[in-house]
C-alpha positions in Angstrom: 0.0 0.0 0.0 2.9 2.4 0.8 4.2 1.9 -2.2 1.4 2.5 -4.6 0.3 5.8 -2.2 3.6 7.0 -3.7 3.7 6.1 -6.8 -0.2 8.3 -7.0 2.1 10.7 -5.1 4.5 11.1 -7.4 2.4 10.8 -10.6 -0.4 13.4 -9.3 3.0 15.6 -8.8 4.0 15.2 -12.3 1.0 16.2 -14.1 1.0 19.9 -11.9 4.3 20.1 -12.5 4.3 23.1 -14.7 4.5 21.8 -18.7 8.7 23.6 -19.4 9.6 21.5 -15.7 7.9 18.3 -17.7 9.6 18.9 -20.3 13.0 19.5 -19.3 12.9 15.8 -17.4 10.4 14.3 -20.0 13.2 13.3 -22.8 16.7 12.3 -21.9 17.5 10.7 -24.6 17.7 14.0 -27.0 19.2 14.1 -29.5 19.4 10.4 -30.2 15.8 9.7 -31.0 15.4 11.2 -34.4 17.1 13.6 -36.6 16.7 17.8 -36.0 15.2 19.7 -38.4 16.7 23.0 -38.9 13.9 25.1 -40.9 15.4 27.5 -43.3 12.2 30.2 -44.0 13.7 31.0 -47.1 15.0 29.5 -50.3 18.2 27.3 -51.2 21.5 29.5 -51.9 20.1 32.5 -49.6 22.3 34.5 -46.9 20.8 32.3 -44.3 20.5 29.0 -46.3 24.1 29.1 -46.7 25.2 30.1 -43.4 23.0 27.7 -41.3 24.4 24.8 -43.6 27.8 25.6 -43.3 27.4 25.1 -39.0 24.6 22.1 -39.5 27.5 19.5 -40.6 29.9 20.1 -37.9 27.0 20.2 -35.2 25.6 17.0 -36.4 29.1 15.6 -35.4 29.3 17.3 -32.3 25.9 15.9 -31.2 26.0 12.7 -33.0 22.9 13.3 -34.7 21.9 14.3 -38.5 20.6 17.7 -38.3 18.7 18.6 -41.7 18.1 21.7 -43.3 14.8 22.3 -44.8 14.0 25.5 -47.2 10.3 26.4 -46.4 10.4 29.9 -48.0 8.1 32.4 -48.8 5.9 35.4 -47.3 9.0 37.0 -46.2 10.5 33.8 -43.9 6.9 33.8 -42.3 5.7 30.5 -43.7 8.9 28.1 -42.2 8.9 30.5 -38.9 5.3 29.4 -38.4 5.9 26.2 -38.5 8.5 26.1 -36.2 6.8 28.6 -33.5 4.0 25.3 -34.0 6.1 22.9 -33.6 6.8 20.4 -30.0 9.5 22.0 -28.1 11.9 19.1 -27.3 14.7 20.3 -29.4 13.8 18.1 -32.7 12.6 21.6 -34.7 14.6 24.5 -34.9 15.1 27.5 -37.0 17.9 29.8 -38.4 16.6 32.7 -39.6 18.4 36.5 -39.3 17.1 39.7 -38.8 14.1 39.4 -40.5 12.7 38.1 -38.4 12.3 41.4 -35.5 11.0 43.0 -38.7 7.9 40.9 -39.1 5.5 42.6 -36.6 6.1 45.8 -38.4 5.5 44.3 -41.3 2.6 41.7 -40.8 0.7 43.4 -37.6 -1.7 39.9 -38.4 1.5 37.5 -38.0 0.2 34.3 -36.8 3.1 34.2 -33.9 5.0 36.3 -31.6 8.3 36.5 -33.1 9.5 37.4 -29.2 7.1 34.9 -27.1 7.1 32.2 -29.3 11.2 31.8 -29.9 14.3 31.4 -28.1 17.8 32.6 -28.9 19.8 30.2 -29.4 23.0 31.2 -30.6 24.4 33.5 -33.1 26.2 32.7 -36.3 27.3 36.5 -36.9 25.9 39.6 -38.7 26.4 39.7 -42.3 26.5 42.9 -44.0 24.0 44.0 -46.7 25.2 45.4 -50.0 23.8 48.0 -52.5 23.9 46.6 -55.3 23.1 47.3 -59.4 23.5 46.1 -62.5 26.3 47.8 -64.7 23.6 48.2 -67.8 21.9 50.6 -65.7 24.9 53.3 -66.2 25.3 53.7 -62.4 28.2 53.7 -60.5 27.6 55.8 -56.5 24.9 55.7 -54.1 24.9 59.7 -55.0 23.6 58.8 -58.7 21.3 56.1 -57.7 19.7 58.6 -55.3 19.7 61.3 -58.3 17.9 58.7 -61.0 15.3 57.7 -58.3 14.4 61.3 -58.1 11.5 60.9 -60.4 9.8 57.8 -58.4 10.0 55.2 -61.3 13.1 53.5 -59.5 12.5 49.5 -58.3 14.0 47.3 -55.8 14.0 43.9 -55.3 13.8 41.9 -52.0 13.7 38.6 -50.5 10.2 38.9 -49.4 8.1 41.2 -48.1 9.3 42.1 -44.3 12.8 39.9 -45.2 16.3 41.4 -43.6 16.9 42.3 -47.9 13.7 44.3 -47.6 14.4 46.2 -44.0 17.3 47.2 -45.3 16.4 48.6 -48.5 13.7 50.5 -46.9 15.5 52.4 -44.5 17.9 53.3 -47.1 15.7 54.6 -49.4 13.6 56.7 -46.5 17.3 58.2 -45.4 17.7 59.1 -48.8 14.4 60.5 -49.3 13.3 58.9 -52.8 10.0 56.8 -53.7 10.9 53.7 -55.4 8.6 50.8 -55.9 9.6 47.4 -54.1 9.4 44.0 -55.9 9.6 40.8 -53.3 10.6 37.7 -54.6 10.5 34.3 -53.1 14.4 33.9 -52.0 17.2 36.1 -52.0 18.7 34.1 -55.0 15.3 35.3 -57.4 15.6 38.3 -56.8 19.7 38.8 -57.8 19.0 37.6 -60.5 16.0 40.0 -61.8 18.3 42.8 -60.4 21.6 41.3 -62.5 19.4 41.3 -65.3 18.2 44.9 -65.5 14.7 44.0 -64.9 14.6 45.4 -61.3 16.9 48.1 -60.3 18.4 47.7 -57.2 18.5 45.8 -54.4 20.1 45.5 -50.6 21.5 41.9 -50.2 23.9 40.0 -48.2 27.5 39.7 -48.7 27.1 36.0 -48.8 25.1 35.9 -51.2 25.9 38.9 -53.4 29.6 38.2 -53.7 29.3 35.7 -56.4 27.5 38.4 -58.8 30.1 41.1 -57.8 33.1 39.3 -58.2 31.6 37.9 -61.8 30.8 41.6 -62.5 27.3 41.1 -62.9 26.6 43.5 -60.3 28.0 46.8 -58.8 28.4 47.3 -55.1 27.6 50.6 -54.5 27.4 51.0 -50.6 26.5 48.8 -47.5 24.4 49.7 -44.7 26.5 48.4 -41.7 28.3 51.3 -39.3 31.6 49.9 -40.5 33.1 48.5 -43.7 32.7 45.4 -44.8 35.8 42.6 -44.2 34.8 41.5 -47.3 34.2 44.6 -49.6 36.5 47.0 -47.5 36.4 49.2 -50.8 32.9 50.1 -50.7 31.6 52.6 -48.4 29.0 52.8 -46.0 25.7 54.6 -46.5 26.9 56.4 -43.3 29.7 57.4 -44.7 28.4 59.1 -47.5 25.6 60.7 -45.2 22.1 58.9 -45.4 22.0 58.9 -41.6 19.9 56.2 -39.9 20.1 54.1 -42.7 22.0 51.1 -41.4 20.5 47.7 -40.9 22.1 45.0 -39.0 21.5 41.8 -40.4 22.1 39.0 -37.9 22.0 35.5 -38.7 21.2 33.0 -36.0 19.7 29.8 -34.5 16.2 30.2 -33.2 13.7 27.1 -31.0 10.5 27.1 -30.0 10.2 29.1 -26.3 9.1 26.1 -24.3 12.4 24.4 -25.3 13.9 22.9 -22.0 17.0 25.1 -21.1 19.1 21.8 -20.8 18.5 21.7 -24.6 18.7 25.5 -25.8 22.5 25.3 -23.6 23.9 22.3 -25.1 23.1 23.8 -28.9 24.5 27.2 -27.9 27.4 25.7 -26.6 28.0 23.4 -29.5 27.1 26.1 -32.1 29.5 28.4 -29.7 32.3 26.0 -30.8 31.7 25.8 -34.4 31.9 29.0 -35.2 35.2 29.8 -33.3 37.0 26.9 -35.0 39.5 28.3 -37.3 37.9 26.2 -40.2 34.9 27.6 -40.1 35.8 31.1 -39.4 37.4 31.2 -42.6 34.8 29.7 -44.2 32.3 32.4 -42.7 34.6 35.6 -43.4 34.6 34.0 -47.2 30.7 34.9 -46.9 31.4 38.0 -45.0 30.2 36.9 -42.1 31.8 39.1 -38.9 31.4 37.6 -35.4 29.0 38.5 -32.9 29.0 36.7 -30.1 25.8 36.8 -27.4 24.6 34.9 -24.7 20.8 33.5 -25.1 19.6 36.1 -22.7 21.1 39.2 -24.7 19.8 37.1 -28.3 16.4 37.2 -26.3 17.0 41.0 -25.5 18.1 41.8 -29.0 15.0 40.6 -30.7 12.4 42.4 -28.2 14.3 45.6 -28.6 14.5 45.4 -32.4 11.0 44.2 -32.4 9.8 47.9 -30.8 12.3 49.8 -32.8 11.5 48.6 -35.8 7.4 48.9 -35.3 8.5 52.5 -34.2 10.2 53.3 -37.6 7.1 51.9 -39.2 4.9 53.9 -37.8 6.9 57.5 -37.8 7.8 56.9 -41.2 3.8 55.8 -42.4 5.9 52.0 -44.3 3.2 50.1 -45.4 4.4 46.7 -46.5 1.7 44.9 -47.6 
């Protein structure tokens, strides 16, 4: 009799034990019983498609499990995020996704998740700085004649999606500068370079990552980038700082997201993993060859960072009347 009393004991305990307790004790055999999913919101060959795949194979060694990245694109990096803010939290479903992601309240007020409530920080791969870019047929070489041509309001840029990091960033450029230009989203970062190589879309404000190809095969001009310092990898071109659009600097962050009700145990053994990665001298290199610079943050200041871009960026919205959809 003792002995069942405590077994009713202990089980009536368990189920008011509050649901993240549960859950931290619930699976201790993570990650062995399946493969992770790492949910890419946007398509293959993008800023963050590359960067999350280049730390996915080392951390699938260092936790002796496959982790698989899976491109679920569109709506800006909306449709994968949701999936992932839906998914069970027991560290099977994560996300990378970059700075996009703060933006998406100012630019979805209808978003079906809290892009603050419904993730936790992981860990951060680094911030990646966005370049202006143009075609050469277009006959423009400086930010200073860009600005001039799109004096008339007929000027288009392209972007990854509506709300995407490749939007933000355009954006606030263009309201520095003071112009009208009309915006173009494409599915995927890779899309839209293209239309913009072509001559079919103006301009555009991409990643290093992935612009680099298209620059160093001349099919595109880098005209400025919107970081507060040079780019490692384009130390030539200037920032839009520097040539005096003030408050036009984005800073696109790439990280690793979960679903909140993660159990600490796991969110701490991937930030410490992913922690490793990215300081190993391999992968370093491989990440400054995408122009990656480091930024290192603890999950507590990832968590801060995306509440207080969150409100800055649905403050900028409103002063400056966006509307993105």
């Amino acid at each position: 009799m003792t002995t069942r009393r405590r077994f009713l004991a202990l089980s009536g305990a368990a189920i008011t034990m509050p649901a993240v307790l549960r859950n931290a004790f619930a699976d201790t055999t993570w990650p062995t019983a399946k493969p992770i999913r790492m949910i890419c919101p946007f398509g293959a060959g993008s800023t963050v498609d590359v960067l999350a795949r280049l730390v996915t194979d080392p951390l699938s060694q260092a936790l002796g499990q496959s982790v698989v990245v899976e491109n679920r694109g569109g709506a800006g990096g909306m449709i994968g995020s949701a999936v992932v803010a839906r998914s069970e939290p027991d560290g099977y479903t994560l996300l990378a996704n970059a700075a996009a992601h703060t933006a998406v309240p100012a630019a979805h007020p209808n978003v079906s998740y809290d892009p603050a409530k419904d993730f936790a920080g992981i860990a951060m791969i680094g911030v990646v700085p966005n370049v202006i870019v143009i075609a050469p047929s277009k006959g423009i070489k400086t930010v200073k004649e860009l600005v001039e041509r799109a004096k008339d309001g007929q000027m288009t840029f392209a972007s990854a999606g509506v709300g995407s990091a490749t939007h933000w960033a355009a954006e606030r450029f263009r309201l520095s500068a003071g112009f009208k230009a009309t915006h173009v989203p494409f599915r995927g970062g890779p899309a839209a370079l293209t239309e913009v190589a072509t001559g079919r879309v103006d301009f555009m404000a991409i990643g290093t990552g992935s612009g680099l190809p298209f620059i160093i095969d001349k099919r595109l001009i880098p005209l400025a980038v919107t970081t507060q310092k040079r780019s490692l990898a384009l130390p030539e071109v200037p920032t839009t700082l520097e040539l005096g659009y003030a408050n036009s600097e984005y800073t696109f962050w790439n990280g690793f997201l979960a679903p909140r009700q993660t159990p600490k145990p796991i969110v701490d053994r991937l930030h410490t993993e992913i922690g490793k990665i990215v300081n190993r001298a391999d992968i370093k290199e491989k990440l400054a060859k995408q122009g990656v610079e480091p930024l290192s943050l603890s999950t507590a200041e990832f968590d801060a960072l995306m509440t207080k871009e969150i409100a800055e960026n649905l403050a900028l919205a409103k002063a400056a009347g966006l509307k993105f959809n």
